[in-house]
Structure formats: C-alpha cells, structure tokens
C-alpha positions in Angstrom: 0.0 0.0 0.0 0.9 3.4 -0.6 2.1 5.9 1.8 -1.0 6.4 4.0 -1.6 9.3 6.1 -4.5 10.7 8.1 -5.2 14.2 9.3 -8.8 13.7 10.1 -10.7 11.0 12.5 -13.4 9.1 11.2 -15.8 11.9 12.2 -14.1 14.3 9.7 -12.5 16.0 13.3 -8.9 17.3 13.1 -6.1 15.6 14.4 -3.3 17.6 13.0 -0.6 17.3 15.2 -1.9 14.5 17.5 0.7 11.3 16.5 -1.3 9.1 18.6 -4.9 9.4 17.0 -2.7 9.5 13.3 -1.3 7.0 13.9 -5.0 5.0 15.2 -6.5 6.8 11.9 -4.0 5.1 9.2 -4.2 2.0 10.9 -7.9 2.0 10.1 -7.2 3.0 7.0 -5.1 0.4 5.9 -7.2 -2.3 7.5 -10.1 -1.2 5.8 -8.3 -1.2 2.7 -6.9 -4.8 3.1 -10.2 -5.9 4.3 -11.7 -5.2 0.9 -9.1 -7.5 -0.5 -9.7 -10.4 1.7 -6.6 -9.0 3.9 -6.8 -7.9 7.6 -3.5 -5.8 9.1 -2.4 -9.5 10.3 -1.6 -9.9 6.2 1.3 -7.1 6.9 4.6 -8.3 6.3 6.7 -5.4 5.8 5.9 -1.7 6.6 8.2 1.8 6.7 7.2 4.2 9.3 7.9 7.7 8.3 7.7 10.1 11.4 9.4 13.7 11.9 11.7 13.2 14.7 14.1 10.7 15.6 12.2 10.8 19.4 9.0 9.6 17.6 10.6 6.3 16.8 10.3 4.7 20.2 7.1 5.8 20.4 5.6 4.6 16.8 6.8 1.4 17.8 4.8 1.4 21.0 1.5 2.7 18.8 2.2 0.6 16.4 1.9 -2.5 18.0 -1.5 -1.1 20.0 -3.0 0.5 17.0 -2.2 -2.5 15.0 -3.4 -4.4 18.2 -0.5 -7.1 17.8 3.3 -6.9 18.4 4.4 -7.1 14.4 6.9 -9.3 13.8 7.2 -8.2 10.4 10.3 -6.0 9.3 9.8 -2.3 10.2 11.7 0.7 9.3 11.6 4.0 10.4 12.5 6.9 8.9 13.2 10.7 9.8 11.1 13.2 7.2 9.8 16.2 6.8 6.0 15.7 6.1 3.9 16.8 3.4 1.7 19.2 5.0 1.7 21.1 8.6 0.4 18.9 11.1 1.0 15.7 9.4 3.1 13.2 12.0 2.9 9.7 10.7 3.1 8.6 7.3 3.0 4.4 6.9 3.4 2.4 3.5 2.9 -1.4 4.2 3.4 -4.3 1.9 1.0 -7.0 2.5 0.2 -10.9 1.2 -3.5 -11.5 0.8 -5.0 -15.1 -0.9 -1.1 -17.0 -0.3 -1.8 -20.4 -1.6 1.5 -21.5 0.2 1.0 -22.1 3.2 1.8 -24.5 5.9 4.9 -25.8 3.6 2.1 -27.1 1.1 3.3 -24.2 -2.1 4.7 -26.1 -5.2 6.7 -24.4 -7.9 4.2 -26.2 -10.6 
C-alpha cells in the first residue's frame, strides 16, 4: 500500500498534530483497505514508518503495536522526514500478502 496518512478522525475531526490518533486513523485506514481484498493488518509483512523526529521512533513502535493491536513481527523501518503538509506526524506504507496459496509448507513451484 501506498504511503498512508491521516489528518482527520473518522468523524471528519482534526487531528493535525496528534501522532497518537494518526497514527490509530491510518491504521484504520489500511485495515479497511486490506479488508476489501480479503486482507486484515495481520496480512502485513513489511511496513516503513515515516515520522518527523528521531524521538517519535520509540514511540511509533509502541502505537504501532497497540494500533495494529499485535506486536508485528514483520520488518519495520523507520525513517526521519519532513512531512507533506503542517500537522501531518505519521506517514506508513505497508506491503502486505493476501490469498497466499502457500502455506503451511504445502506451495509447489508447478
């Protein structure tokens, strides 16, 4: 998925500036998006966690794993950035598998 961002809740309130309910917001987002593939944010394998300040980091990694509501095991980066528009904190782009027909060992090359 793209680089998704949030500066409104669902209620159409702003959140500009607030990392914590951005952060909740893309979340959504992205699970609602996966969702309508047949996904959930469980089908995350990979994501890169753009934030503003190097002091963010420890704390996307904390709302990460409660937004997400699971400790992702996935690879994670994070990366310093300045933001596209004021108020803007969090900006996520997530790679996901949805429909795997390999699993459990059982995937053949045929």
């Amino acid at each position: 998925m793209a680089g998704q961002t949030a500066t409104t809740d669902t209620d159409g309130k702003d959140i500009s500036g607030n990392f914590e309910a951005q952060t909740r917001r893309v979340f959504s987002l992205m699970d609602q998006t996966l969702r309508r593939t047949g996904g959930t944010l469980a089908s995350l394998v990979t994501m890169t966690v753009f934030i503003k300040t190097r002091a963010m980091a420890i704390a996307s990694c904390r709302s990460v794993e409660r937004c997400s509501g699971r400790q992702f095991s996935g690879e994670r980066a994070h990366h310093r950035v300045e933001l596209r528009r004021p108020g803007m904190e969090i900006e996520i782009q997530g790679i996901a598998v949805v429909g795997d027909k390999c699993t459990n060992g059982s995937c053949s090359t045929k």
